[in-house]
N, C-alpha and C positions, 0 to 999 in steps of 0.2 A: 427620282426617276432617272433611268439612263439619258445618257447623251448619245445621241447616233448622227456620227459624222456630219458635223455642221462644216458648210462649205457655204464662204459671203461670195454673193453675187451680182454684179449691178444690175441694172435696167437697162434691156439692149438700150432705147433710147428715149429723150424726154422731152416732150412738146409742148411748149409753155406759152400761153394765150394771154400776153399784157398788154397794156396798152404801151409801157412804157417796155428800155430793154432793159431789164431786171435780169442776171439769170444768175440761179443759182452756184453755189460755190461746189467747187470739186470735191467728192465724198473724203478725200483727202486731206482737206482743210478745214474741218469740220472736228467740234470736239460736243460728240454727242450725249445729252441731257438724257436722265433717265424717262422713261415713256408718259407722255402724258394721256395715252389712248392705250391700253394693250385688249385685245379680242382674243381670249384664250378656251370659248367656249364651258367652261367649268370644267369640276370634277366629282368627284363620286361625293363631297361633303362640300362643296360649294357649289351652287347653282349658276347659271349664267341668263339671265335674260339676252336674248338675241333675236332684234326682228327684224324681219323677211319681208319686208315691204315692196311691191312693184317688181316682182320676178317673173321671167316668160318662162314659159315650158318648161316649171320646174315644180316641185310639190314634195314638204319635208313628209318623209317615213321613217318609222323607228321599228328600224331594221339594218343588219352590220354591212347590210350585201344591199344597197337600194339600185334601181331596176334605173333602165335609161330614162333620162327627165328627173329624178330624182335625187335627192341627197338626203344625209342622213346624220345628225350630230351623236357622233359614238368613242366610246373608249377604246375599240381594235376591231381589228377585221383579222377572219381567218373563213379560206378555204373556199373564197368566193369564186361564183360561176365554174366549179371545176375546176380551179386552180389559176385559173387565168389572171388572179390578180395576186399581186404580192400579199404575204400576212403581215400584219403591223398591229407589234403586242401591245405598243405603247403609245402614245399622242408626242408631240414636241416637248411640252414646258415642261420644265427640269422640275423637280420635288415636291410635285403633286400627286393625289394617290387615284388612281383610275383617269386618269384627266383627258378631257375628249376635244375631235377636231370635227372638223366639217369632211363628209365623205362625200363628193360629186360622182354619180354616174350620167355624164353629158348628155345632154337632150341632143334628139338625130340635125337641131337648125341651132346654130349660133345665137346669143341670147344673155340675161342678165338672170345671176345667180343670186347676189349679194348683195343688200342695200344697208349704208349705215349711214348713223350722224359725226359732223366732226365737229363738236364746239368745245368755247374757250380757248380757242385759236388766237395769236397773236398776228394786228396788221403787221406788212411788210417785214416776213418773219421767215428764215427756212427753214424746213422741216424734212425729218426721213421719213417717208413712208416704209415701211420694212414687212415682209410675209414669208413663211415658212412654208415650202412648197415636196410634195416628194408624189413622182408618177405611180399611179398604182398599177397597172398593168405591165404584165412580161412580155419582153423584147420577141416576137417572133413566135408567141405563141397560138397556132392553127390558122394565123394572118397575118398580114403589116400591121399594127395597130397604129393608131392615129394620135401624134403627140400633141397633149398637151400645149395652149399655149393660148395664155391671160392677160386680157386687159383691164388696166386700175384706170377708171377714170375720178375726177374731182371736180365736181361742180357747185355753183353758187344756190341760191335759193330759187335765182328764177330761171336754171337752168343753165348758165351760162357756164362750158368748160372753162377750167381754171389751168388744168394741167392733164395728160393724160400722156401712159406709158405703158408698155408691152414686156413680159417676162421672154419673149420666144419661147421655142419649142421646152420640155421638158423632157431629157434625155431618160427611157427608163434605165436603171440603175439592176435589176433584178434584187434588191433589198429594200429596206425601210430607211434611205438614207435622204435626211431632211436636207435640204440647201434651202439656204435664204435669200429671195430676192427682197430687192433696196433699191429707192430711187428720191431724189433729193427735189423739192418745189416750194416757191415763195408766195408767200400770200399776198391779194390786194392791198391796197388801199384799207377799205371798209370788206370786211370779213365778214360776219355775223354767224350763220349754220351755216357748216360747206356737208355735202354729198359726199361719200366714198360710195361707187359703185364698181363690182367683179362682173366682169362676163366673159362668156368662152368666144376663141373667135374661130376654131376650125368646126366645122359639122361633126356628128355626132357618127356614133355605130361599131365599128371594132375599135375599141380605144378610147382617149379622149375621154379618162379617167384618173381622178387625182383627188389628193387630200390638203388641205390648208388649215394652219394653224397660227395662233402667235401674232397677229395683225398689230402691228404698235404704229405708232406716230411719236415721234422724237422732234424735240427741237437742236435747232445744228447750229453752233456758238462758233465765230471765227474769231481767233484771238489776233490782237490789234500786233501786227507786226512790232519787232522791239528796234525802240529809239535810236539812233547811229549819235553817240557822241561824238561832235568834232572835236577833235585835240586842238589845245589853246596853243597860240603861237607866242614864243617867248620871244623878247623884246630883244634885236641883239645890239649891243653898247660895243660901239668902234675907240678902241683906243689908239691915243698917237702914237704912234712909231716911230720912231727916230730914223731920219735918213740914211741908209749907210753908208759909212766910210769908202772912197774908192782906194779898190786894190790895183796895188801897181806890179806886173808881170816881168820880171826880165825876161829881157828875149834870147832866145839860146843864140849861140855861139854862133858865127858863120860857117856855115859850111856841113854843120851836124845836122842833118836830117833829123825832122821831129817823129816820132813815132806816135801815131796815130791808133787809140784804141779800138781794137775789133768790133765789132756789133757783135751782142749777145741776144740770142733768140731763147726764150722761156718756151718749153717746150709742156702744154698741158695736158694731162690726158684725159682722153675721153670719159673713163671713169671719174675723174673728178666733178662734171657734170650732171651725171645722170641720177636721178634722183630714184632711189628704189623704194620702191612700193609694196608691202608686205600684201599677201593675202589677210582679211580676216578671217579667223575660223569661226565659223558659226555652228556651236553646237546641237547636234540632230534634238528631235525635240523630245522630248521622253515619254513615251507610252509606260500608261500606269498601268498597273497588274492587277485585276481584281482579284481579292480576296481570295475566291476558290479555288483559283489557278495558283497562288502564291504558295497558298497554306498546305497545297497537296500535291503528291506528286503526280505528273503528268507522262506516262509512256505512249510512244507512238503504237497504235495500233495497227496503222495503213498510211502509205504512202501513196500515192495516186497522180501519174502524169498523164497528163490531157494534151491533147491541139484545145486553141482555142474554141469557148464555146460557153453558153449559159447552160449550167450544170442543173439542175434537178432534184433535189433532196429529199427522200420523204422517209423520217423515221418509225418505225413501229414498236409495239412491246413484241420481244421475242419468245414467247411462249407463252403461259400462261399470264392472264391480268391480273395482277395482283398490286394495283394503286401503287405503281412506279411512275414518279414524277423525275424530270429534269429541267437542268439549263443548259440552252448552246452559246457557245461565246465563237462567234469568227472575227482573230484581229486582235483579242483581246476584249472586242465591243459581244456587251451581251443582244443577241438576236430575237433568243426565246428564252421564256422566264416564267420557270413552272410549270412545265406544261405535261398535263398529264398522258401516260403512253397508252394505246389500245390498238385496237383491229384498223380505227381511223388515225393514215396519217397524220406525224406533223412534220408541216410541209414548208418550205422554202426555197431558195436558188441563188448562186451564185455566177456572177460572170467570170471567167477567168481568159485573159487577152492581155496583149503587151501592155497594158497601161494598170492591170493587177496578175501579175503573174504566181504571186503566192499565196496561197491564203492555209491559214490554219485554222480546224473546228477540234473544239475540246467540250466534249459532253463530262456534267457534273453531275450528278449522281443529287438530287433533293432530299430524296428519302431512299430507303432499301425495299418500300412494298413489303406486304406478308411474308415475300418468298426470297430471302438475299441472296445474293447480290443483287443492285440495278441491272438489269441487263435491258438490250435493245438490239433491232435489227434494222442496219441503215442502208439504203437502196439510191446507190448512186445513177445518175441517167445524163451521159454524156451523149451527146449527138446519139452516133450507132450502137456505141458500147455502155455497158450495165455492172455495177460494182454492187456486190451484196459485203458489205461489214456487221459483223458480229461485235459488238460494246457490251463489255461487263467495268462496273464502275462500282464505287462505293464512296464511304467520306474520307476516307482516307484519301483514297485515290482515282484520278480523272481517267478518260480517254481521250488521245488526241489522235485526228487525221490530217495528213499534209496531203493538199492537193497543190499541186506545181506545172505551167505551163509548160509543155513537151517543144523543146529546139528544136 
């Protein structure tokens, strides 16, 4: 399964209930254990047991689009409430086939979504909590919509918090871009079952919609700082010295004035002090090419400068339907994967702002349909302005569009 832009995040902050001052170690000092808990909901050929125990205002439906108070464990969503939510072709965890998440639509009151067990837990032990988070509603669409934003609590058996922390808001992104919140906590004394419980803390209604995947509990190993050898002091042995000899000076001559040696001043320079300090170069980090893009050629078809804005995409088949499938990759990262073309878009959005100014889409061509070439018809929607692209593609060769932030 694809990767879509994993970006580590901590836990704004961590509130830890000991008795004693325990606190854990810096995520940085930490050399973390493979997962001893992962919640990955299943996939199309493994099942997941996951129970919902002690949830307010919440009720599972199996359905891709669930209704407020709701959630729903599913493979993807597309095309929900009218567009208002991003499409997400694929779940988090890497190289599974169909593999599904948890889809929250927020109940209108703050409330508990998620209950699990944590056992086999080690006393007086750290551990990462880690969750895989991505906003599903678009920025500004027909309202302000309401971010995103979760509390992990951990409790004992008779209720008592252990630890509890907050993700903050979750910024929508206009794509399916997973980031992972992490936050690090130690166990009691006497441990036994601890509590993982999720719930939302802003109210419910425009917004205040998202998906979670990938829930792990790690243990976090700090290595024993290394040893400082003191260097052994070597014994030092005084030998005698013989006194010396006294030198006897003649005195000069009366009257001859002795000449006296000048003071010499060593003159250092400045550069001989300064100690220079190379830059390291740290090589950019290499973005891989998929396959499609690699093996085929790729012509710009459109070029496209915008002012900032969350753009708008909706593909369609351009003429006749004749079982024309594609893929869209922006970035190089695949977005949509196989998806077939008709009357109904496929839909997505991208933000373009100083902080992504360029983006590139390159539609691939799945098949040729009945009728070759792939063709399609792509219908841009910038703020006020409207871009119709015309894409004919094959296996040999892609379409690409450059859309570029306007100076």
């Amino acid at each position: 399964m694809k990767q879509i832009l994993f970006v580590n995040l901590q836990l704004l902050y961590i509130l830890l209930f000991h008795a004693t001052p325990n606190v854990p170690p810096s995520p940085g000092d930490c050399i973390l254990q493979p997962p001893l808990l992962q919640i990955d909901f299943g996939s199309r050929d493994r099942s997941m047991e996951v129970v919902f125990s002690s949830t307010e205002n919440y009720d599972r439906v199996y359905a891709n689009c669930p209704e407020d108070g709701n959630y729903a464990i599913v493979p993807s969503t597309s095309d929900c409430f009218g567009s208002h939510w991003i499409t997400i072709n694929q779940d988090h965890t890497p190289n599974d086939i169909e593999g599904k998440m948890l889809l929250v639509n927020a109940a209108y009151r703050p409330g508990l979504f998620f209950v699990t067990s944590l056992k086999d837990l080690s006393p007086n032990t750290t551990y990462e909590l880690g969750a895989w988070l991505v906003n599903v509603c678009r920025a500004g669409f027909n309202c302000t919509p309401i971010r995103p934003d979760l509390r992990f609590i951990i409790e004992n058996t008779a209720g008592k918090e252990l630890a509890k922390f907050s993700t903050g808001e979750l910024t929508p992104t206009g794509t399916a871009s997973w980031m992972q919140y992490s936050a690090l906590f130690k166990t009691p004394a006497i441990v036994g079952t601890l509590s993982l419980k999720v719930e939302t803390k802003p109210d419910g209604g425009c917004g205040n919609d998202f998906a979670i995947d990938d829930i792990t509990i790690r243990e976090c190993i700090v290595p024993e700082p290394p040893v400082k050898e003191v260097p052994k002091t070597k014994a030092v042995i005084k030998k005698n010295i013989p006194a010396p000899k006294p030198v006897f000076k003649a005195a000069p001559p009366v009257g001859t004035p002795v000449k006296k040696g000048l003071p010499v001043t060593i003159q250092t320079s400045l550069a001989d002090s300064l100690v220079v300090v190379r830059p390291v170069k740290i090589p950019a980090p290499k973005i891989l090419i998929p396959a499609p893009i690699l093996t085929r050629t790729n012509p710009i078809i459109q070029q496209i400068k915008t002012v900032a804005a969350e753009l708008l995409i909706n593909l369609y088949d351009n003429g006749e339907i004749d079982g024309d499938t594609v893929s869209i990759y922006h970035n190089n990262n695949l977005i949509v994967s196989r998806a077939g073309l008709s009357q109904k878009p496929v839909t997505f959005s991208i933000a373009v702002d100083a902080l992504h100014p360029h983006h590139e889409l390159v539609m691939v061509a799945n098949n040729l349909g009945s009728i070759p070439p792939n063709t399609s018809l792509m219908i841009i929607t910038a703020k006020d302005k409207r871009y119709e692209v015309f894409i004919s593609s094959s296996e040999q060769k892609n379409a690409k569009v450059l859309i570029d932030l306007e100076e």
